[in-house]
Backbone as CSV, one residue per row, in Angstrom:
resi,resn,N_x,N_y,N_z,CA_x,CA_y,CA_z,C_x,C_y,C_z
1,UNK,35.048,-5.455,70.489,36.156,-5.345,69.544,35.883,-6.168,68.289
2,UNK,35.183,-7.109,68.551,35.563,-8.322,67.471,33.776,-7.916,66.563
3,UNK,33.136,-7.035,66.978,31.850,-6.364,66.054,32.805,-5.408,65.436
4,UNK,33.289,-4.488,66.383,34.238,-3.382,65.357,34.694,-3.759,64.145
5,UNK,35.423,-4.779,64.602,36.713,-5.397,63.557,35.997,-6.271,62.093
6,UNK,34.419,-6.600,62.727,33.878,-7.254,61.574,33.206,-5.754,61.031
7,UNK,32.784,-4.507,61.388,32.517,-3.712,60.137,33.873,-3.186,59.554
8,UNK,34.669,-3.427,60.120,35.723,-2.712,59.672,35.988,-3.237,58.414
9,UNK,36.042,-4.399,58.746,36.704,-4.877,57.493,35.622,-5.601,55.911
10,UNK,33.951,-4.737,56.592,33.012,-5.132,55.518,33.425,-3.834,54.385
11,UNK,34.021,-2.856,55.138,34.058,-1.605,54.074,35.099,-1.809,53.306
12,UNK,35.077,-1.438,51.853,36.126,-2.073,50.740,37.263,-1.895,51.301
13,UNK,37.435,-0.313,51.178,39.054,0.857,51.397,39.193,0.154,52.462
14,UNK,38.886,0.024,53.963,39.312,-0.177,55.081,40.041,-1.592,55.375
15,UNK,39.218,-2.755,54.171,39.920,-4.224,54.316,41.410,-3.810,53.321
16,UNK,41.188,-3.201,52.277,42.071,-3.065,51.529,43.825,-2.235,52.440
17,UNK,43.304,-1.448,53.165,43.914,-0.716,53.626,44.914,-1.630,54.774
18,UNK,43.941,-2.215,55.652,44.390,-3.061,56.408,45.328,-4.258,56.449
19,UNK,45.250,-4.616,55.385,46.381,-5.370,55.205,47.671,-4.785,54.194
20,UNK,47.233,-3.605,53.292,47.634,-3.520,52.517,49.010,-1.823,53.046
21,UNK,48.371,-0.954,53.685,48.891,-0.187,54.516,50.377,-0.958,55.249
22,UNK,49.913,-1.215,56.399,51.174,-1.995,57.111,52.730,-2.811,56.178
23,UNK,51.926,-2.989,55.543,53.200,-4.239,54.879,53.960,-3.314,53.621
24,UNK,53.305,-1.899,53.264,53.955,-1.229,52.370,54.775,-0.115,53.371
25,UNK,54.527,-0.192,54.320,55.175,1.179,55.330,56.195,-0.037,56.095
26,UNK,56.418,-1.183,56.482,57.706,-2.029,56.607,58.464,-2.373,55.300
27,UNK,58.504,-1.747,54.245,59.328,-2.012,53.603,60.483,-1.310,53.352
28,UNK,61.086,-0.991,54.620,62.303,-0.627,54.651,62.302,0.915,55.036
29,UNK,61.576,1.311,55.394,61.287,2.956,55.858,60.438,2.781,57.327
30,UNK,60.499,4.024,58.151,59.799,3.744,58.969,59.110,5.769,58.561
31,UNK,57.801,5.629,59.236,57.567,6.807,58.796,57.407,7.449,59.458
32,UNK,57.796,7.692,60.853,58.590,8.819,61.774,59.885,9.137,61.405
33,UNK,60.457,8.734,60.041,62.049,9.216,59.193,61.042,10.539,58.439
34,UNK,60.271,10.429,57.763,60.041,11.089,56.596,59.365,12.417,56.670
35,UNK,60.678,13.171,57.371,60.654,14.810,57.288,61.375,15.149,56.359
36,UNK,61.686,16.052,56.196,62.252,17.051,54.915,64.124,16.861,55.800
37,UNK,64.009,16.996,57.058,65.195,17.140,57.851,65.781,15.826,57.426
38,UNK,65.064,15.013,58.157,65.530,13.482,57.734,65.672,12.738,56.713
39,UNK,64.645,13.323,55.548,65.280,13.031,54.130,66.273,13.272,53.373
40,UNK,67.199,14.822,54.262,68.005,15.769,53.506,67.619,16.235,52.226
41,UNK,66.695,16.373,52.452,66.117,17.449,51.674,65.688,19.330,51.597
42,UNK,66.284,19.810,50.945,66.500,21.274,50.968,64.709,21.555,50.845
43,UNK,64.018,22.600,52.061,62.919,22.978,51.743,63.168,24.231,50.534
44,UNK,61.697,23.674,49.835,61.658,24.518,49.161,61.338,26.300,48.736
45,UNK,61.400,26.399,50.227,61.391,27.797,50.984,62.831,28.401,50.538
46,UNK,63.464,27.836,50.470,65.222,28.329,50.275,65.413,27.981,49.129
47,UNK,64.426,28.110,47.876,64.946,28.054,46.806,63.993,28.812,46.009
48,UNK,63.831,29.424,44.677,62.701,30.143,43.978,62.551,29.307,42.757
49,UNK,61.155,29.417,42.815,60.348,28.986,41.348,60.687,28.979,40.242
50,UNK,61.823,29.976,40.171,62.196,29.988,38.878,63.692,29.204,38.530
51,UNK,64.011,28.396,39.919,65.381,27.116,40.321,64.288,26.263,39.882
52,UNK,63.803,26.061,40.434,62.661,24.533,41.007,62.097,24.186,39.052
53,UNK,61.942,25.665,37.872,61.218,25.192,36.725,62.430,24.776,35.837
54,UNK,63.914,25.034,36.422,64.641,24.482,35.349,64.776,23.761,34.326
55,UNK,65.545,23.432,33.674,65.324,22.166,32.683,67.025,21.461,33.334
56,UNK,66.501,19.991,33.057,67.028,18.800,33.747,67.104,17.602,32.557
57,UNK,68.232,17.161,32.603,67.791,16.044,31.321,68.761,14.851,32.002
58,UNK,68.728,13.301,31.863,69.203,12.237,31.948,69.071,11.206,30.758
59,UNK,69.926,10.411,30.622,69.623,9.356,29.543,70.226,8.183,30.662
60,UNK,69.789,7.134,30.451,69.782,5.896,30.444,69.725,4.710,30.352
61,UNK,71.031,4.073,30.399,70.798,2.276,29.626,70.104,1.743,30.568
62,UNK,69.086,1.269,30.033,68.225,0.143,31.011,68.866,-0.793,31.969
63,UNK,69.719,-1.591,30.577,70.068,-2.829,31.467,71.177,-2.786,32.645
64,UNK,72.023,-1.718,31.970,73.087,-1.986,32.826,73.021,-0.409,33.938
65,UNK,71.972,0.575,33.553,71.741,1.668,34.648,72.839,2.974,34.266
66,UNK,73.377,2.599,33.559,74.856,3.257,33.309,73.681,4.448,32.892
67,UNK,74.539,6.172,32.908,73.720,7.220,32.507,74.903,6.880,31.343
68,UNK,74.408,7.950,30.416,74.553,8.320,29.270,75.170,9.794,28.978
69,UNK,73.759,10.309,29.205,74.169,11.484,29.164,73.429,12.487,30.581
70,UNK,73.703,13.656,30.745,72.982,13.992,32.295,73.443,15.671,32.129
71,UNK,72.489,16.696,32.202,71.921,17.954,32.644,71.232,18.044,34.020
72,UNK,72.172,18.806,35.322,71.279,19.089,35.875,70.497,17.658,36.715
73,UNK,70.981,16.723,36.861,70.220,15.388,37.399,69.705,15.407,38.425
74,UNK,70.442,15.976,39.152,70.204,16.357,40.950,69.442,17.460,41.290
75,UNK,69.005,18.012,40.306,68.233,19.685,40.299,67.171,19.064,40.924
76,UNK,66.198,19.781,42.563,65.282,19.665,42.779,64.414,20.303,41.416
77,UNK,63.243,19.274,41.446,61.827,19.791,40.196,60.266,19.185,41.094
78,UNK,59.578,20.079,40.415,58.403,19.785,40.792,57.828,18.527,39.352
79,UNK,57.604,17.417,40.491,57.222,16.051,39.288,56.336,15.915,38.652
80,UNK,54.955,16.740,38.586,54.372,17.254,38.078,53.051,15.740,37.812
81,UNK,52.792,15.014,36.934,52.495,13.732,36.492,53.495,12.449,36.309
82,UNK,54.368,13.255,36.635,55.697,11.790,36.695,55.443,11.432,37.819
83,UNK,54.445,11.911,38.822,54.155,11.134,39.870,53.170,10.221,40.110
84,UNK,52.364,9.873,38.679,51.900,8.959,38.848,52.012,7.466,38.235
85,UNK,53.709,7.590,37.973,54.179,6.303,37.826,54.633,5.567,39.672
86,UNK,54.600,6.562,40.429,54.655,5.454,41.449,53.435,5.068,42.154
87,UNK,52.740,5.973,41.757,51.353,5.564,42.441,50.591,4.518,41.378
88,UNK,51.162,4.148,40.237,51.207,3.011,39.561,52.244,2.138,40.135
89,UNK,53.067,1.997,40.639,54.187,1.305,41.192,53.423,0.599,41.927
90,UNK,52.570,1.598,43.261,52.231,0.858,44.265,50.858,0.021,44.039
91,UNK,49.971,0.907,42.894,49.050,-0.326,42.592,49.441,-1.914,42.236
92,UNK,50.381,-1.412,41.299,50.910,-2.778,40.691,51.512,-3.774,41.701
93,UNK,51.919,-3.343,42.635,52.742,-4.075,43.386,51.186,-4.458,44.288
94,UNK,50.598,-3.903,44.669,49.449,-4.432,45.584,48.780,-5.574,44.786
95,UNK,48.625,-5.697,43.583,47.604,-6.270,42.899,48.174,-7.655,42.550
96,UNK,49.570,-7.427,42.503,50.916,-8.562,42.721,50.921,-9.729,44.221
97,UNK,50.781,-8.678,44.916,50.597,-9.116,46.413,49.567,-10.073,46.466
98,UNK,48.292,-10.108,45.520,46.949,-10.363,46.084,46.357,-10.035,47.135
99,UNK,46.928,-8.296,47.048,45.623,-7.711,47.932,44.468,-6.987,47.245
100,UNK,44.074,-6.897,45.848,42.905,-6.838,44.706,43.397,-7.462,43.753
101,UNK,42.851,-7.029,42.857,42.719,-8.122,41.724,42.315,-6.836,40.734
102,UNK,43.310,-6.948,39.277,42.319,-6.428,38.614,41.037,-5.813,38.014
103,UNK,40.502,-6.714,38.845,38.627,-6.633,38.498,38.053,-5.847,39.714
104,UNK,38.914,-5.918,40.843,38.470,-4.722,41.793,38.094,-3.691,41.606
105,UNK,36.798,-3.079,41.623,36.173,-2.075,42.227,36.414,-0.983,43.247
106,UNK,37.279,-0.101,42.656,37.299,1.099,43.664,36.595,2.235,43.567
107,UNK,36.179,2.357,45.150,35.162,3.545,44.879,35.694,5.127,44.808
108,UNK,34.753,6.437,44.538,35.389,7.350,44.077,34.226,8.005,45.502
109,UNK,35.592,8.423,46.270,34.978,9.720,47.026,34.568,10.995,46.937
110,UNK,34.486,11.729,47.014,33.740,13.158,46.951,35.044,13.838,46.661
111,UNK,36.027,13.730,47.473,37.103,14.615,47.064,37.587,14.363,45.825
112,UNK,37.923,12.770,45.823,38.452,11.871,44.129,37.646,12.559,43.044
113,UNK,36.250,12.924,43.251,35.539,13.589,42.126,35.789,15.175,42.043
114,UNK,36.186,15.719,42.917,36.362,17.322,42.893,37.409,17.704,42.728
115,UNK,38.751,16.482,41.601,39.718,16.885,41.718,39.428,17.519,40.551
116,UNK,40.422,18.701,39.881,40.838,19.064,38.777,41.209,18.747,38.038
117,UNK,40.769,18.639,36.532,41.627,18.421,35.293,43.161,18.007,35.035
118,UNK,43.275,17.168,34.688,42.878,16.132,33.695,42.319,14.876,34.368
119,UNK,41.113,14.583,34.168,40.503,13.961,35.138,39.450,12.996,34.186
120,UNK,38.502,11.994,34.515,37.122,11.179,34.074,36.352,11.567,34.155
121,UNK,36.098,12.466,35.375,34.629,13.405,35.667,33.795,12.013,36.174
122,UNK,34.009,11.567,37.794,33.255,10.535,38.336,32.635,11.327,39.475
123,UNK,31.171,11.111,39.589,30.547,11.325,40.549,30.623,10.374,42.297
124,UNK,30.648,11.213,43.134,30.694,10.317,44.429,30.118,8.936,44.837
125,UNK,30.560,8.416,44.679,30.100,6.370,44.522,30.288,6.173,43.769
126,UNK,30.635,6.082,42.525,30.724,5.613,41.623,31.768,4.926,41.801
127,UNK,32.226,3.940,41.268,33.392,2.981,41.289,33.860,2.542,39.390
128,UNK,35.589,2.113,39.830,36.127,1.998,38.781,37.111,1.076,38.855
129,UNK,37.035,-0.315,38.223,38.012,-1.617,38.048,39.378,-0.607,38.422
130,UNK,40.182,-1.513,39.055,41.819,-1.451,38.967,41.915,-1.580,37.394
131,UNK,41.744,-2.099,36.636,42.412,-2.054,35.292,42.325,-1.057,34.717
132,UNK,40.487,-0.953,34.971,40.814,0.498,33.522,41.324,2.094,34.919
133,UNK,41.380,2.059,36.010,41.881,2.708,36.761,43.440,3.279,36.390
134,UNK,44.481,2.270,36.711,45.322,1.755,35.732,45.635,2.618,34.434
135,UNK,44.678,2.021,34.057,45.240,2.435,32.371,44.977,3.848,32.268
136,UNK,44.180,4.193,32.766,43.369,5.990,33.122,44.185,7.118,33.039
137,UNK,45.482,6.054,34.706,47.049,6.675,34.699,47.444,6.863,33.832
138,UNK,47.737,6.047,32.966,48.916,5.419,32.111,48.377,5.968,30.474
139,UNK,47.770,6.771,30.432,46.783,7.028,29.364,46.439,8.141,29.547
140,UNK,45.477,8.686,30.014,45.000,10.193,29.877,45.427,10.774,31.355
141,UNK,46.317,10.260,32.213,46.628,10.780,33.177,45.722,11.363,34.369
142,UNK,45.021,10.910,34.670,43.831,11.414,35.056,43.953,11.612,36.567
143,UNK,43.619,12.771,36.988,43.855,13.295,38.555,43.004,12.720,39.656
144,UNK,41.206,12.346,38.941,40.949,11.592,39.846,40.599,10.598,39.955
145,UNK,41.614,10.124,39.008,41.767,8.351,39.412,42.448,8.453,40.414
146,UNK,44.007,8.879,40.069,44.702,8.830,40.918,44.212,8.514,41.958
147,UNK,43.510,9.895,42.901,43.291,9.831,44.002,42.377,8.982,44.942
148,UNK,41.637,8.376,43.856,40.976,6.962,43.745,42.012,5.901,44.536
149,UNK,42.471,5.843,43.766,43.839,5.184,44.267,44.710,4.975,45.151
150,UNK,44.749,6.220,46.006,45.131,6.680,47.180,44.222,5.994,48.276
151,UNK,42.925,6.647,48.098,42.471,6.508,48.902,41.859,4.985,49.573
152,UNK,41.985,4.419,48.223,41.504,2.546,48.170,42.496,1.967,48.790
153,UNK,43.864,2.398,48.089,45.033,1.784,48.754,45.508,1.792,50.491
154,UNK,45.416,3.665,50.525,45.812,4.293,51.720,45.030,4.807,52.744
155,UNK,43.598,4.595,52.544,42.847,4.894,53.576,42.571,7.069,53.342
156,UNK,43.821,7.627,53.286,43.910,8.843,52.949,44.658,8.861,51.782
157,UNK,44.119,9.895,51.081,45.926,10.749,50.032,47.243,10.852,50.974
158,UNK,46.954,11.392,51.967,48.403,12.106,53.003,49.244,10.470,53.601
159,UNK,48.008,9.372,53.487,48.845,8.266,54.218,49.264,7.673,53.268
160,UNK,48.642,7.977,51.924,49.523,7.498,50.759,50.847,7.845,50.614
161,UNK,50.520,9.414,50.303,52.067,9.888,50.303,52.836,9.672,50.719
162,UNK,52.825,9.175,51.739,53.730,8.780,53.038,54.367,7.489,52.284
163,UNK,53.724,6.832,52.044,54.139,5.490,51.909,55.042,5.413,50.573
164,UNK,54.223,6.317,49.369,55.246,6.439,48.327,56.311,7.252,48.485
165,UNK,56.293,8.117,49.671,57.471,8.710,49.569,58.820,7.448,50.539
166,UNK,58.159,6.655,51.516,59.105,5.558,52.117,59.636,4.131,50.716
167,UNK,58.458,4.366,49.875,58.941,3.203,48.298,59.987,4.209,47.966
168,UNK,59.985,5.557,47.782,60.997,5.896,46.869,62.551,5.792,47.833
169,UNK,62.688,5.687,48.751,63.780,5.779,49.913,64.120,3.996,49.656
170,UNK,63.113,2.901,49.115,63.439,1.890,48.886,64.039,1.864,48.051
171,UNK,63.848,2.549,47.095,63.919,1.819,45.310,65.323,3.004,45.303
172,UNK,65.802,3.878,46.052,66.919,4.615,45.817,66.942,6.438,45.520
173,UNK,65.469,6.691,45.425,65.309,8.300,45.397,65.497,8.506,46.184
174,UNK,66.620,9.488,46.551,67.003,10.153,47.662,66.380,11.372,48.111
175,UNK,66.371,12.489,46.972,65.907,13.575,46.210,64.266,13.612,46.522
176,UNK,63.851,12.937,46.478,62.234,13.079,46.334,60.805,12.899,47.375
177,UNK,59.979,13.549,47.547,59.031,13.690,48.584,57.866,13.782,47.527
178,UNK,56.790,13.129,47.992,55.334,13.094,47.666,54.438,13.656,48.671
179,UNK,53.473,14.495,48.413,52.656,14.844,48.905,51.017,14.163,48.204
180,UNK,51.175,14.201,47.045,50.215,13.622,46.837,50.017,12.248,45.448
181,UNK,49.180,12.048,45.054,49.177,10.895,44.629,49.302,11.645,42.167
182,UNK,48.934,12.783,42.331,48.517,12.490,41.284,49.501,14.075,41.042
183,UNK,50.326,14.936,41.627,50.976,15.623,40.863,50.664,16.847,40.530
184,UNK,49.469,17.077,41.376,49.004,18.967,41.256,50.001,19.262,42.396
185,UNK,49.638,20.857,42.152,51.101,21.911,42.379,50.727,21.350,43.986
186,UNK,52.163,21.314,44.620,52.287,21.643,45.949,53.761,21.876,46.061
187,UNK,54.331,22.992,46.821,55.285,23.101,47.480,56.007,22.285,47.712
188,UNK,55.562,21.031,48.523,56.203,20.173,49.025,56.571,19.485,48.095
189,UNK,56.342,19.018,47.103,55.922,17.602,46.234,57.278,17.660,45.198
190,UNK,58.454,16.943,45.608,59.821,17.501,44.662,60.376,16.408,43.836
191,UNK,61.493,16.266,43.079,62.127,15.091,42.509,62.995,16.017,41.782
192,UNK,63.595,14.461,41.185,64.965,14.872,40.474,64.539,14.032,39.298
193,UNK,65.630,14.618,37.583,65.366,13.421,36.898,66.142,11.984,37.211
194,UNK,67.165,11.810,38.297,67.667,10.643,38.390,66.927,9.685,39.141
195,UNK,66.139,10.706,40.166,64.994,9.670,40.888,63.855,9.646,39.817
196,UNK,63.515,10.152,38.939,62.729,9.408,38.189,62.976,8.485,37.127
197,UNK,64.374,8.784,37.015,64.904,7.391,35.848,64.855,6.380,36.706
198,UNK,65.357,6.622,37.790,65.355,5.363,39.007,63.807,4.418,38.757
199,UNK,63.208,5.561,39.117,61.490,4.883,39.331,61.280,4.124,37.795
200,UNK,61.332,5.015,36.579,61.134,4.209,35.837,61.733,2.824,35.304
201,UNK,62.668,2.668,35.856,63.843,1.656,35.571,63.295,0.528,36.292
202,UNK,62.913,0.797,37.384,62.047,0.138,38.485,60.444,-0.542,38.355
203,UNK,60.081,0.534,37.872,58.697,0.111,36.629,58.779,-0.883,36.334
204,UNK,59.670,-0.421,34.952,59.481,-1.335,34.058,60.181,-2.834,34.299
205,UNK,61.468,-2.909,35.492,61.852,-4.155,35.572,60.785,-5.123,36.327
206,UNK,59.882,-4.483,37.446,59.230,-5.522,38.186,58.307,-5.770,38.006
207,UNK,57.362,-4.609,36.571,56.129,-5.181,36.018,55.634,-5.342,34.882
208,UNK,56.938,-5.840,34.507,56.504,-5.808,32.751,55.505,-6.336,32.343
209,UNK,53.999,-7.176,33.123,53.172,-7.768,32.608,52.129,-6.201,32.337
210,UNK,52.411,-5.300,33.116,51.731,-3.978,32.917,52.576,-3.527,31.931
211,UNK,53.229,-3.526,31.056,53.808,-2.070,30.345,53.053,-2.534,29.471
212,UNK,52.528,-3.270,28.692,51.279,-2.882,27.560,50.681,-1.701,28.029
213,UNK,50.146,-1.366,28.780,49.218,-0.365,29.582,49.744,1.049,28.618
214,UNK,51.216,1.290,28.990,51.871,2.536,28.595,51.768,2.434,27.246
215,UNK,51.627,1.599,26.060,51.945,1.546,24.856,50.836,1.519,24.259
216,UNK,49.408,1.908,24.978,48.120,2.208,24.648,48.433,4.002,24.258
217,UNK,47.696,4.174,22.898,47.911,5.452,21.973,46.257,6.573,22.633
218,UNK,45.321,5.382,22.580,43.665,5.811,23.156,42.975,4.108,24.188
219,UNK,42.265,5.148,24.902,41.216,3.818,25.652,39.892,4.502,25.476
220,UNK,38.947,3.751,25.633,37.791,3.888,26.078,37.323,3.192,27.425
221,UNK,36.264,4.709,27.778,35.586,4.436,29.540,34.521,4.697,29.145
222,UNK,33.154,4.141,29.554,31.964,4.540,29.823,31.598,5.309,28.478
223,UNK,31.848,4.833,27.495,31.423,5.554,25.707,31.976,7.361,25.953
224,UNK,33.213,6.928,26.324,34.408,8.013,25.965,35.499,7.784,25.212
225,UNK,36.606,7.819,24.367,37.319,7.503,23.944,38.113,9.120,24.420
226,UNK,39.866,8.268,25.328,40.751,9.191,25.556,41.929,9.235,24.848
227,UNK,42.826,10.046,24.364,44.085,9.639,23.667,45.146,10.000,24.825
228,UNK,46.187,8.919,24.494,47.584,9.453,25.303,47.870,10.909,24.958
229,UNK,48.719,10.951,25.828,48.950,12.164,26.660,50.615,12.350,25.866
230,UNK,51.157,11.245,25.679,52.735,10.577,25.309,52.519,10.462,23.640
231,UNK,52.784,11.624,23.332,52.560,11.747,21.666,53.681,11.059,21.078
232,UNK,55.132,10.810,21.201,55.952,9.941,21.062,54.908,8.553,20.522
233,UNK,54.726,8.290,21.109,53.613,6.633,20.802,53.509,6.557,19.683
234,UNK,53.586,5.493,18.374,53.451,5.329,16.874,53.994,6.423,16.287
235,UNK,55.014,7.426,16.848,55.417,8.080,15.506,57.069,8.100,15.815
236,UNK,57.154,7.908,17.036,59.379,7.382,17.118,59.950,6.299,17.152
237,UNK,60.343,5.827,16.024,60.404,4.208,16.690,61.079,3.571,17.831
238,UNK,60.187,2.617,18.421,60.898,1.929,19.426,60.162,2.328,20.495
239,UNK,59.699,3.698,20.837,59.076,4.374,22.249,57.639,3.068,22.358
240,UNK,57.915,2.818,23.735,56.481,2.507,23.798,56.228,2.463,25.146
241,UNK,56.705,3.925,25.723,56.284,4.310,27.073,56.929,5.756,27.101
242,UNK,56.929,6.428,28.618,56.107,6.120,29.925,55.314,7.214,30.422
243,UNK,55.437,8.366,30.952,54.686,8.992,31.454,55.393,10.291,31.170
244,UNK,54.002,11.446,30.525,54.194,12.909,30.558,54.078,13.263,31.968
245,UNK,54.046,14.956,32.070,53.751,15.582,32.873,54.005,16.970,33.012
246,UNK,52.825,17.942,33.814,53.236,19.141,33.086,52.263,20.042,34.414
247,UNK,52.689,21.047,35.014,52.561,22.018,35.577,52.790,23.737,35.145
248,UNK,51.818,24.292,35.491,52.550,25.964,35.342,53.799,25.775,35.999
249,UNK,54.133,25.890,36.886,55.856,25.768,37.794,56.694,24.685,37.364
250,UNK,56.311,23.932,36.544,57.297,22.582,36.162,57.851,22.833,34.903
251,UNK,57.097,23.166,33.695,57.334,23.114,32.842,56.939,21.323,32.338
252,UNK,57.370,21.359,31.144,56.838,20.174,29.677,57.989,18.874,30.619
253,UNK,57.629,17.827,30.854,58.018,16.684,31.462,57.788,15.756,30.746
254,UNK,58.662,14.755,30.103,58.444,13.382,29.817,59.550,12.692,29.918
255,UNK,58.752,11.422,30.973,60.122,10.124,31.133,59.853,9.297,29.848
256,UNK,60.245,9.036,28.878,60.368,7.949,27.846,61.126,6.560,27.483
257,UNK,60.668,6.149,27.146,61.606,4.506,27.193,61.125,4.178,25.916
258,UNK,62.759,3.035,24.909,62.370,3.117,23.960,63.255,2.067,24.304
259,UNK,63.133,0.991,22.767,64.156,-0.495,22.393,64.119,-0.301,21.332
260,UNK,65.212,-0.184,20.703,65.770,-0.606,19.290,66.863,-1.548,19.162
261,UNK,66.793,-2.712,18.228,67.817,-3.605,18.401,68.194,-4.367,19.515
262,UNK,67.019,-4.473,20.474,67.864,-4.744,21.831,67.949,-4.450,22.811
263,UNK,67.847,-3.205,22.584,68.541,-2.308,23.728,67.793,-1.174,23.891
264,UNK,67.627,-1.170,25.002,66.024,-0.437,25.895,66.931,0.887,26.450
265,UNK,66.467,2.063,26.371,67.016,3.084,26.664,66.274,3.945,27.879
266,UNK,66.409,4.865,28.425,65.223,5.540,29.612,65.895,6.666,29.316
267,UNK,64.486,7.604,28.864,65.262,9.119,28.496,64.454,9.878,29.645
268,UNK,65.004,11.312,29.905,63.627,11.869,31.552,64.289,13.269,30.729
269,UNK,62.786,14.216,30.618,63.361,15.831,30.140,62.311,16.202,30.959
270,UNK,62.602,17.315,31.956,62.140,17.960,32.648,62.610,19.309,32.306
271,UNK,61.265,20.181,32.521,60.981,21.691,32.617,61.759,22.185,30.731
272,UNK,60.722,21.402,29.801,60.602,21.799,28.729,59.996,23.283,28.786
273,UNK,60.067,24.495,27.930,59.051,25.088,27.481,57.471,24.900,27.024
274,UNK,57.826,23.793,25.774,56.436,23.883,24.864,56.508,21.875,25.149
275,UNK,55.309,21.306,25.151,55.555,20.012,24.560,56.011,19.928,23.907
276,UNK,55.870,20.550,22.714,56.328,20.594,21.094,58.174,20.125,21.770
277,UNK,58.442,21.565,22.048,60.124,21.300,22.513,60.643,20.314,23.445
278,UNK,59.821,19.856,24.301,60.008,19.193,24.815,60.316,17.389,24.144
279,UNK,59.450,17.046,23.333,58.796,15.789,22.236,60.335,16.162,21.481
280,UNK,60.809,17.053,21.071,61.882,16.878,19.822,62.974,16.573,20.727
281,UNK,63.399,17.611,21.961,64.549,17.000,22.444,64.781,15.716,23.027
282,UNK,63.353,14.866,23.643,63.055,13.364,24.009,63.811,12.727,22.636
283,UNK,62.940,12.917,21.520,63.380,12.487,20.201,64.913,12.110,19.922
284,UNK,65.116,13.962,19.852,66.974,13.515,19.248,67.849,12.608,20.457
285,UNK,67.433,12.852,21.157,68.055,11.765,22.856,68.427,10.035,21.994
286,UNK,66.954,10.016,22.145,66.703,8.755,21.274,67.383,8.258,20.356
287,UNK,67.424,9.107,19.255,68.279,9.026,18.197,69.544,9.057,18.654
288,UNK,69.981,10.077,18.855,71.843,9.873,19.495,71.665,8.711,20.411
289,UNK,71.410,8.270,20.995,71.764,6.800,21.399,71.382,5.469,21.353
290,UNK,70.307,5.146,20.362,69.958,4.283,20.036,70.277,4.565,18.255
């Protein structure tokens, strides 16, 4: 046992996992709850694609949570890249923990490299710091970081999911199930905009030493230069976050957060048409309440 237990824990993912697994699945979920039955959650078998691409809108005061204004809040949606603010949640919170460190090295598996667009294009071994990992998210959105991520954190994508879907049952999404880490189409994979104002509200209160991250316009990796994804950035004042997102079945998605005077706002528009339309109605939000 005690040879096992010493390779076990020479392999990165597996030490990482090991301590890091357990203590995120006791936080208040157990994960023999997290069926669709037990979540009360409507499968998405009993509803059509063309419910699920609606458009959904919320506004929200930061500080005090109060909505504002609200379309549709409770509408199941497919989250499209708004799901990888919790799989930023849970990095951040691991890296908080001191179970890595910034400067950690995660490696990229075979699958992490064969994900689809919008992606880095990393070959199998290759490895990539938590930071600029991180920022990858938070920046060009990238699918296989994400799953990078998953898999460093969670040993699997599927045991990830699991776990972000038991954080969101913490933090108050009722509404919402993860299947995977980074927001390509699945059936399963649902939300609301109130569980994502939730999440972002949540974000931004427990890691504000990360929201620089979101208020990056371009990064550079490996003599690439990427631009955000969050065209809002330097041209509305006050925005200086959070995450697009966008599917054939979802439609144009962006959670946004902005401060003027003070006062920090959380806007969420789901199942835009065009970005374009999507970016103006974020906009006038903004404006009418700030």
């Amino acid at each position: 046992m005690r040879d096992w237990f010493q390779q076990l824990r020479s392999v990165r993912l597996f030490g990482v996992l090991a301590v890091l697994l357990p203590a995120l699945l006791l936080a208040g979920c157990q994960t023999a709850e997290l069926t669709p039955a037990s979540l009360g959650l409507t499968t998405l078998t009993e509803q059509s694609v063309a419910e699920i691409r609606g458009h959904s809108v919320l506004v929200m005061d930061y500080q005090s949570a109060r909505i504002l204004e609200a379309e549709n809040p409770d509408a199941l949606r497919y989250p499209a890249s708004l799901t990888k603010m919790m799989t930023l949640f849970l990095l951040f919170e691991a890296v908080d923990a001191g179970k890595l460190s910034l400067d950690t090295e995660l490696v990229v598996s075979a699958e992490a490299a064969a994900e689809p667009p919008s992606k880095l294009g990393f070959k199998p071994g290759e490895t990539i710091a938590v930071r600029d990992a991180a920022q990858a998210l938070a920046t060009k959105s990238a699918n296989d970081v994400a799953v990078v991520i998953a898999e460093n954190l969670g040993g699997t994508q599927a045991n990830f999911a699991t776990v972000m879907t038991a954080k969101a049952r913490q933090l108050g999404m009722r509404n919402t199930r993860f299947v995977n880490a980074s927001g390509l189409p699945d059936p399963g994979q649902i939300s609301t905009a109130r569980d994502m104002a939730i999440l972002a509200r949540a974000l931004i209160s427990r890691f504000q030493r990360y929201m620089p991250m979101f208020r990056v316009t371009e990064f550079s990796f490996k003599g690439r230069t990427y631009r955000a994804t969050n065209k809002l950035l330097g041209k509305v004042e006050g925005v200086d976050g959070l995450k697009t997102g966008y599917i054939r079945d979802s439609g144009f998605h962006l959670v946004a957060t902005a401060m003027r005077g003070g006062r920090r706002l959380i806007v969420v528009v789901m199942g835009g048409r065009t970005g374009n339309e999507r970016n103006a109605e974020v906009t006038g939000l903004i404006d009418k309440y700030l």
